[in-house]
VOGU-3710 file (C-alpha; in Angstrom, 3 decimals, decimal comma):
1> xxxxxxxxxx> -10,773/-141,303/-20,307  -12,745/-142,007/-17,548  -10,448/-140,999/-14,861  -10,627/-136,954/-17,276  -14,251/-137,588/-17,229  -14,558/-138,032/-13,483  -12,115/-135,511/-13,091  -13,508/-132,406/-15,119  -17,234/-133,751/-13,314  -15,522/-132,771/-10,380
11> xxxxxxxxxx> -14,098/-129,450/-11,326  -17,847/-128,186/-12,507  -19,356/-129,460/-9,534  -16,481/-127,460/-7,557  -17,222/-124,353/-9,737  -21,333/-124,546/-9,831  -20,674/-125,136/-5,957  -18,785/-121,960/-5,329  -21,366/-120,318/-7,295  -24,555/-121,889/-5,634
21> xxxxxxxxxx> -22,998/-120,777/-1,896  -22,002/-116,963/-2,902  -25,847/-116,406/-4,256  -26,956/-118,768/-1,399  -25,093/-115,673/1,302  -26,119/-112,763/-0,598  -29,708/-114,403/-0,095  -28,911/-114,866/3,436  -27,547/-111,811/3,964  -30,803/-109,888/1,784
31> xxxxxxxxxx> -33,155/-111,803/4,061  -31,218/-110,347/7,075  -31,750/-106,671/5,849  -35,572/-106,987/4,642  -34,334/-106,954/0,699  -36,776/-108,152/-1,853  -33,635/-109,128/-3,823  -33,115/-111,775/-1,388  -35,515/-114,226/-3,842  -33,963/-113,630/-7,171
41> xxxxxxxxxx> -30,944/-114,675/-5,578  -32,552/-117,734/-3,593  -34,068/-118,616/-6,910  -30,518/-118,859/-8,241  -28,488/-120,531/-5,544  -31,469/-123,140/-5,289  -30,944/-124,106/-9,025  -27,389/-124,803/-8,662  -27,927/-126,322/-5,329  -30,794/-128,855/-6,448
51> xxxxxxxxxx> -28,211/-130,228/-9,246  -25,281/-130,715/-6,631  -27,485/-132,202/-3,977  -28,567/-134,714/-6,413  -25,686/-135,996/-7,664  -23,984/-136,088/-4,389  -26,939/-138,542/-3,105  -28,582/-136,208/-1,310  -32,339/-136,847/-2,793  -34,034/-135,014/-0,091
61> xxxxxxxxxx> -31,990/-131,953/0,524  -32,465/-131,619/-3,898  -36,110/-132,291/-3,504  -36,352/-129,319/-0,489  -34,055/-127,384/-3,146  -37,081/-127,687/-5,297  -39,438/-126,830/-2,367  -37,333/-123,842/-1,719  -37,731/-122,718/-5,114  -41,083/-122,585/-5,060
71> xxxxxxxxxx> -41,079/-120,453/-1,924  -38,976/-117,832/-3,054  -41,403/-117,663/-6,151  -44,297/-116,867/-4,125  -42,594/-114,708/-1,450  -41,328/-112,893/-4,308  -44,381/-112,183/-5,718  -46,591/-111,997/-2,262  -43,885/-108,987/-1,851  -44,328/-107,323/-5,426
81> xxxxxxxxxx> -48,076/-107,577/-5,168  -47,890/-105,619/-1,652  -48,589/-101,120/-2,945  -44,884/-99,493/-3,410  -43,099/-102,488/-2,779  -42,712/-101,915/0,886  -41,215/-104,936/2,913  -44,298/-107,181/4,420  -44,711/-106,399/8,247  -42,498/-109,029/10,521
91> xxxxxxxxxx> -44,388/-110,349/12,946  -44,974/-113,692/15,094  -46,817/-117,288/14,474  -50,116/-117,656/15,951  -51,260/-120,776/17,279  -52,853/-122,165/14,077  -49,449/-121,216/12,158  -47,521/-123,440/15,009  -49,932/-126,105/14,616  -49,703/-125,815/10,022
101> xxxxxxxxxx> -45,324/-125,451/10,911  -45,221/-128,918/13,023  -47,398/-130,242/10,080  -44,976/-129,869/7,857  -42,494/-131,244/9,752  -44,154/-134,547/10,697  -46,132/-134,948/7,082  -42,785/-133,943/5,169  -40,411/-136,095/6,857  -42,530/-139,065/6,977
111> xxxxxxxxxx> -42,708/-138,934/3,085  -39,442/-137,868/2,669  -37,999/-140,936/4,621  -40,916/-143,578/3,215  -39,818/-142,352/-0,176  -35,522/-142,319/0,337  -36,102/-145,760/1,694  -38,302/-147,628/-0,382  -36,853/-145,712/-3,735  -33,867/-144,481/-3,814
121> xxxxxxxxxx> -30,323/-145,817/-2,900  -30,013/-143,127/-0,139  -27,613/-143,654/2,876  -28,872/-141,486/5,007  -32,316/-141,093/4,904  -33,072/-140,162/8,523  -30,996/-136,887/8,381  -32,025/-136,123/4,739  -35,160/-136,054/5,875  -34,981/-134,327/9,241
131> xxxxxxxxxx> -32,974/-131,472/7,716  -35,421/-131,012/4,593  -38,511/-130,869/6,689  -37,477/-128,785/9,412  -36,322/-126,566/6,672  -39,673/-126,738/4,573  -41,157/-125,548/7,325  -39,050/-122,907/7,676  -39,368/-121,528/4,481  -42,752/-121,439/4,644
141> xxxxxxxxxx> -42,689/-119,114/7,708  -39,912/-117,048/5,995  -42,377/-116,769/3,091  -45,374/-115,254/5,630  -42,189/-113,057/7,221  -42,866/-114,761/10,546  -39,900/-114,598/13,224  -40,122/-118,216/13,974  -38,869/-118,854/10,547  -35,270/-118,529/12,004
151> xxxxxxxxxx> -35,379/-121,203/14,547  -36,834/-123,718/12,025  -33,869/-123,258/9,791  -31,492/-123,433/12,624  -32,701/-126,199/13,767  -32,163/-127,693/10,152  -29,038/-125,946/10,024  -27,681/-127,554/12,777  -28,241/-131,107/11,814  -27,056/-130,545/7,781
161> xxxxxxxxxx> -23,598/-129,281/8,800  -22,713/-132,010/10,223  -24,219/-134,228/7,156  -22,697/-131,887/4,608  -19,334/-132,748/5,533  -19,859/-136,601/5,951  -21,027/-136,635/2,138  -18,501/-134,685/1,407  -19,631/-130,926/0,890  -17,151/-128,782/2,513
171> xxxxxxxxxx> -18,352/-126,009/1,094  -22,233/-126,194/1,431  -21,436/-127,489/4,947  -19,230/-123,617/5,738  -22,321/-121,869/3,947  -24,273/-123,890/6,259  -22,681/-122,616/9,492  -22,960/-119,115/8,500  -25,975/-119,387/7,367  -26,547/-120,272/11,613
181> xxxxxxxxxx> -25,146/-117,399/12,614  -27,069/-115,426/9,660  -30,273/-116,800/11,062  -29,366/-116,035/15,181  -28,712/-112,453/14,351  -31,958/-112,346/11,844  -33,854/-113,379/14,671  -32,140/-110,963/16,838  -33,247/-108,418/14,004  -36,320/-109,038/13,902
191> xxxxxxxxxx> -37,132/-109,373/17,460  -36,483/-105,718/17,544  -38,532/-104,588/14,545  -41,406/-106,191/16,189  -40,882/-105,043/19,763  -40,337/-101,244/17,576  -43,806/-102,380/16,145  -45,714/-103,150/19,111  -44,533/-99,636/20,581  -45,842/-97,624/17,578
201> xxxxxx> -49,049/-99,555/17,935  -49,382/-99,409/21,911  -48,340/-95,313/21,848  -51,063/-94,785/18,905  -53,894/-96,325/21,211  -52,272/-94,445/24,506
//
């Protein structure tokens, strides 16, 4: 009984994980092209996500799960609130952004590791961490529609594929390298939009 129990466990898990990484692309994939769909489908994958991160021991990946959650909420409605719906201008981080981004990644991994440590049977709690702050912070810069939101994730990116497939997520950890490429041509993307930008704006002063 145990060995069906373990067994059909597995085969949900398998099935809410397919599901979890096909919203998790088309949200990649929306973010890519501008969409405002890109959150109701972020809102989605995170759900699913946050449950299979959890039970796979991955306490801080489910917590930035969570975190992401949140984000998409208020990008979501920071976009709805904006007249006609028009996508929010791209643009880059100031100074004082920089400064509030490598906040968030010192203040969240330090509590992120203090708490996987000191609470939780984690067995990695360095790279839980790592990859859920540099990530936090990425969202948040997603969420303002600032460029340097792409190199944040990547950097997370970079470090959770590896960690995906050593706990035994083959699938997040493919999601996970597309999602890199996803984010090099975003920032590719975008790049150009705001170079486009700054041309309209210089030839409107000339």
């Amino acid at each position: 009984m145990n060995g069906f129990i373990f067994f059909t466990t597995a085969q949900s898990r398998t099935g809410a994980g397919m599901a979890g990484v096909s919203f998790g692309v088309a949200e990649v994939l929306l973010a890519r092209a501008n969409k405002i769909w890109l959150y109701p489908c972020g809102i989605v994958s995170v759900i699913i996500s946050t449950y299979i991160f959890f039970h796979s021991g991955l306490y801080a990946e489910s917590a930035l799960n969570m975190y992401y959650l949140i984000m998409s909420i208020y990008g979501w409605w920071w976009w709805q609130r904006r007249k006609g719906h028009e996508a929010p201008p791209v643009t880059r981080a100031t100074k004082v952004e920089w400064f509030k981004t490598m906040g968030i990644v010192i203040g969240a991994f330090a509590i992120l590791y203090t708490v996987l440590t000191r609470f939780t049977d984690s067995t990695v709690p360095v790279f839980d961490s790592w990859v859920s702050a540099t990530a936090w912070a990425g969202m948040w810069l997603l969420a303002k529609r600032k460029i340097e939101n792409w190199i944040l994730l990547n950097i997370s990116n970079a470090f959770a594929i590896p960690l995906l497939f050593y706990k035994g997520l083959p699938l997040y950890a493919l999601l996970t390298l597309f999602l890199f490429i996803i984010a090099v041509l975003g920032y590719i993307d975008w790049n150009k939009t705001i170079k486009k930008n700054e041309q309209k704006t210089a030839f409107s002063f000339e």
